[in-house]
N, C-alpha and C positions, 0 to 999 in steps of 0.2 A: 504494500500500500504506500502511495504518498502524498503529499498534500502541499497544496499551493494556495499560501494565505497573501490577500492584499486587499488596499482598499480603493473605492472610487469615490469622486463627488466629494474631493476634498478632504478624504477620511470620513466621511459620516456612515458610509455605510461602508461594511465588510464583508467579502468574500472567501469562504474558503472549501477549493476545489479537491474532493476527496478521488482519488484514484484507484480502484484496486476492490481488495477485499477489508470491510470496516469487521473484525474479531477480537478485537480485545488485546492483551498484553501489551507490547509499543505500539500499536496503530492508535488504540484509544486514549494514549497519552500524549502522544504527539497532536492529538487534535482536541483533546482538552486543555493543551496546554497554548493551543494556537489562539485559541476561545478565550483564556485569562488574560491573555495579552491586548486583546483586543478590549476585554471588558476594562483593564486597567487604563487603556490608553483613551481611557472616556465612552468608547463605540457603545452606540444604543440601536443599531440596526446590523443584521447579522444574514448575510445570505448561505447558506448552503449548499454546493451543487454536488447533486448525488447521479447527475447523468453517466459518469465514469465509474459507481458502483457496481459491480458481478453479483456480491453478494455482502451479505448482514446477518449477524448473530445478535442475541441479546446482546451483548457486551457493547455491539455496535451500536444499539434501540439505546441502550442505558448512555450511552456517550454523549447521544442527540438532545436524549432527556435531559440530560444532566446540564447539556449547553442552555438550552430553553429554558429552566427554571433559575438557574445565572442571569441569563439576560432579564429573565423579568421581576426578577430581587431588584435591579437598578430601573427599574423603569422600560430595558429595551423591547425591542422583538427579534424574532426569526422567523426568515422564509425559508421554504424547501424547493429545491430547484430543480427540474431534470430527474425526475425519480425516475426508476426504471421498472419496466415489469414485475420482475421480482422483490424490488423495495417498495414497491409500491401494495403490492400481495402482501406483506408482510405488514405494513401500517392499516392497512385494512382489518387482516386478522383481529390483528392486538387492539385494534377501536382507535388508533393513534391521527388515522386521516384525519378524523374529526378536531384534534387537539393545534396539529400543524398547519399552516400556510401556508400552501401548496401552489405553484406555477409548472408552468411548461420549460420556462428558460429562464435564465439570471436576469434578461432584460426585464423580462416581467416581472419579475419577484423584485425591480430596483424599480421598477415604476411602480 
């Protein structure tokens, strides 16, 4: 897995593009970690692009979760971007659609 964290629009909103497979051990760290960085650098809007996801384990569900309720201790949000079939099957299952903010593309989750 790897991950490509930046921002647009000045820093206001943040991106960050997950690659790979999201399981836990260093991948969930590496993107929690990308997550505190942003929330400390002030960021109160957070995009997520899960178009480059294969696959997701709880570990991966729990990392998502984890970021969202961060951002919304500070007041931010998170959108979800590019879900794929299979992450998408899986937000369904768990009832999670309903929780996230869900688009097609980064652009749209930035507008």
């Amino acid at each position: 897995m790897s991950i490509k964290a930046k921002t647009e629009l000045n820093g206001k909103i943040a991106i960050i593009e997950i690659k790979g497979s999201l399981v836990g051990d260093g991948d969930t760290d590496k993107f929690r970690s990308a997550v505190l960085d942003f929330i400390e650098q002030g960021n109160k809007s957070l995009v997520i692009n899960l178009s480059k996801v294969n696959y997701m384990n709880s570990s991966g569900i729990g990392s998502i979760i984890s970021a969202y309720t961060s951002y919304k201790k500070v007041g931010g949000e998170i959108k979800l971007a590019g879900i794929t079939n299979n992450v998408q099957n899986l937000l369904v299952v768990t009832k999670l659609i309903d929780i996230f903010d869900v688009h097609d593309t980064v652009d749209e989750a930035i507008d």
